[in-house]
N, C-alpha and C positions, 0 to 999 in steps of 0.2 A: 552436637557432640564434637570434642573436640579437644587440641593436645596443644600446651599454652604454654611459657616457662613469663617466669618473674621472680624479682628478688621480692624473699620473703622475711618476715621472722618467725622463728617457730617459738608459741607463747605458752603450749602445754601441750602435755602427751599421754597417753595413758596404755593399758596393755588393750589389745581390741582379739577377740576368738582366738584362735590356738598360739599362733607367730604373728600375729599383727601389730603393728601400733596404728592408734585414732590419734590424731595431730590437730591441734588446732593452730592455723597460721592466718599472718596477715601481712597481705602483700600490698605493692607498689600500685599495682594495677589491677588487683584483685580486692584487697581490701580482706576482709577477716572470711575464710572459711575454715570446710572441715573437711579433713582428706583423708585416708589411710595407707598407712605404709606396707605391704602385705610383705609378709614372710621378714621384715625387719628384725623379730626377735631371733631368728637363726645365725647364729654365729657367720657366717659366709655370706650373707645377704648383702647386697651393696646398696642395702639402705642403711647396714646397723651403725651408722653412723649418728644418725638423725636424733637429737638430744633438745629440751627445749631450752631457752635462753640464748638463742643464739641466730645466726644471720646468715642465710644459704639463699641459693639461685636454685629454684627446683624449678624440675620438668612437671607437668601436671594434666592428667588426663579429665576431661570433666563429658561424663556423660548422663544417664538418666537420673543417675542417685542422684542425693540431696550431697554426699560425698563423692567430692571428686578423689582420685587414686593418683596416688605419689608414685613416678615413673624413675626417676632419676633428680640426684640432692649434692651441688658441690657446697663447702661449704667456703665461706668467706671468712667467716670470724664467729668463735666460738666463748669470746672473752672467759678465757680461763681462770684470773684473777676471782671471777665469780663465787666458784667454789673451792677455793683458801680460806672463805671466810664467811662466817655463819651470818653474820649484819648485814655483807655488802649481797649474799644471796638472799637475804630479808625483802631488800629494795629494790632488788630486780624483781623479785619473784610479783611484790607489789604491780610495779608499772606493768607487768607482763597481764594483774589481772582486771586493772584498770583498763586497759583497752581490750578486753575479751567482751567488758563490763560494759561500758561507753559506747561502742561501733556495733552496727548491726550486721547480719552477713550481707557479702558480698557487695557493701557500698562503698566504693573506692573512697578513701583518703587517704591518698598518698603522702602528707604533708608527716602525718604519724610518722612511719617509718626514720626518718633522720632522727627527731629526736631521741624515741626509744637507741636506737643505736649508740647517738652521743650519750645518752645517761647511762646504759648498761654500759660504754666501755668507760668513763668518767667514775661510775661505782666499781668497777672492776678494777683501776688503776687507785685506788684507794682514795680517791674521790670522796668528800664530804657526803656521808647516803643521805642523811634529812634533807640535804640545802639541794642535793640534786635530783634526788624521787620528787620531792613537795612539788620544787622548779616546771621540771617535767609535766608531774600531774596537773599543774594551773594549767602547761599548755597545750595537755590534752581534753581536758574541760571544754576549753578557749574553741582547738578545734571541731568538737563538739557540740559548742552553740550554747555556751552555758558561758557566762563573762558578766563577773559580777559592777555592779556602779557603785566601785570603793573610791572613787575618786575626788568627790566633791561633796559638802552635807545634804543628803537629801531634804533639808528642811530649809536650811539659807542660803546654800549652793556656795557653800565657801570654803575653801581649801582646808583643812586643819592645822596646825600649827602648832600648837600646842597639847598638853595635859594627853588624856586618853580619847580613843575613838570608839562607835560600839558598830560592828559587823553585824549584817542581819542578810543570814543565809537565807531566809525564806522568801525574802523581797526583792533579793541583789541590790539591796541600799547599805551607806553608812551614813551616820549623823555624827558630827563633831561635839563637843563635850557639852557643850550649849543647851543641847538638842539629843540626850540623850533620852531615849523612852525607857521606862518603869522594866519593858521585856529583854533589853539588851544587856541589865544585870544579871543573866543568867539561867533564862525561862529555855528551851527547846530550840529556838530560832535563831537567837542569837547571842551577843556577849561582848564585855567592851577589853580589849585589847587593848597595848602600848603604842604611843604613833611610831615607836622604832620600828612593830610589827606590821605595821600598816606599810610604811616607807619600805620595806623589806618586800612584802609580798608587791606591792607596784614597780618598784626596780624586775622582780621577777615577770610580771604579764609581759613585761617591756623588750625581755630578754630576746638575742638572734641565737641560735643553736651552738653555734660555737661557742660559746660566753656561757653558757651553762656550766652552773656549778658555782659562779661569780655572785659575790651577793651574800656570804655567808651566813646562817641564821645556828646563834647559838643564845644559851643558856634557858632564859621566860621567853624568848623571839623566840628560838624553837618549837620551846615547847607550846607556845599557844598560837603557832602556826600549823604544828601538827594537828591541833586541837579540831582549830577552823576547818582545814583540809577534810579530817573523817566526818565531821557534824555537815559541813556540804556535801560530801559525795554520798552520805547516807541519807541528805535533805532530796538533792537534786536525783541520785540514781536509783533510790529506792533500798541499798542494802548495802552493808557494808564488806566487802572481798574477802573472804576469807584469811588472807598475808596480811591485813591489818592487825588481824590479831598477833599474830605470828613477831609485826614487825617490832610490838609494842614486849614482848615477852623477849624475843633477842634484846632490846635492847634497855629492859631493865635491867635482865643479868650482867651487858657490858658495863653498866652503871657501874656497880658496884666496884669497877675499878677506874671508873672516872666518875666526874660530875653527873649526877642522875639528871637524866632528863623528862622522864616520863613519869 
């Protein structure tokens, strides 16, 4: 038993017994738990601060329970830009469930935390949200232990260069247009993509944190970047976040006053 502080992010919240909030965070040096805020919903509380999507230094008591108890929460940055806008709260709301999703409790990966940070305030500064969630997401995957072998054809081991390429999520292989198999037309597993999409997402594995968001992916890039992205993290994590959906209905409605993308 014992009383710890770390910088956290707090990734969702919910109402918990009469005045409570259950918080789901994940820290620097904690890594993902679950804590409660007690008496936070009371107007006077000098927890009611505590909101998710956002970046604080909590105090945190951690004793028999499986939740630890939120003691004291300053906050750092609450990237407010977030909620102005319904898209760029789409694609936080995402990464926020991607790593709820990806990370088990209490196994530190500290490496998480910077990015989430750069993307949520990069989407929050009206930041490109596909090119900087997708970004993101590959390198929380990446930290996870999931990194696909897009690199070379798994068949002749030769760079691509041309024509299309086909992704096969089930394998983590790609084969060049040579060597594409019968299943990469469009079976469950995989699909052949543009090599602009290709070039696109390996500029991104490549990426250092500050550079995020660099790399832009619009119009068939996007969209069958986005593609690849759900079909792998429903192949590899077993189900697809809930803000997936979410992200795909925001932004068919913005379509309608731009180029549809989805």
């Amino acid at each position: 038993m014992a009383q710890y502080q770390d910088h956290m992010l707090i990734l969702k919240s919910r109402p918990y017994r009469e005045a409570d909030i259950l918080l789901t965070l994940f820290g620097i040096k904690s890594g993902k738990i679950g804590a409660v805020a007690k008496g936070a919903r009371r107007p006077k509380s000098r927890l009611a601060g505590v909101y998710p999507l956002s970046y604080v230094i909590c105090q945190i008591y951690h004793g028999r329970s499986s939740l630890d108890t939120l003691n004291g929460v300053d906050l750092v940055d609450g990237f407010p830009g977030l909620q102005k806008d319904l898209s760029r709260l789409s694609w936080a709301l995402l990464l926020a469930d991607l790593v709820d999703e990806m990370f088990s409790e209490r196994d530190p990966a500290p490496e998480v935390v910077p990015w989430i940070i750069a993307a949520w305030d990069r989407v929050a500064g009206e930041g490109p949200g596909l090119t900087t969630a997708l970004s993101a997401g590959w390198q929380l995957l990446k930290l996870a232990g999931y990194i696909p072998q897009w690199e070379t054809c798994h068949i002749c081991g030769e760079i691509p260069v041309q024509n299309s390429v086909g992704v096969d999520w089930e394998h983590d292989v790609m084969y060049c247009s040579r060597h594409l198999p019968v299943r990469s037309q469009g079976a469950s597993e995989g699909m052949a993509v543009s090599l602009g999409s290709l070039r696109t997402w390996q500029r991104w594995m490549t990426l250092d944190v500050t550079k995020l968001g660099n790399y832009e992916a619009k119009g068939i890039i996007g969209e069958e970047l986005f593609f690849v992205f759900g079909q792998y993290i429903e192949r590899h994590i077993g189900r697809m976040p809930r803000s997936w959906q979410f992200v795909r209905e925001v932004e068919n409605i913005a379509g309608k006053e731009r180029n549809r993308l989805f």
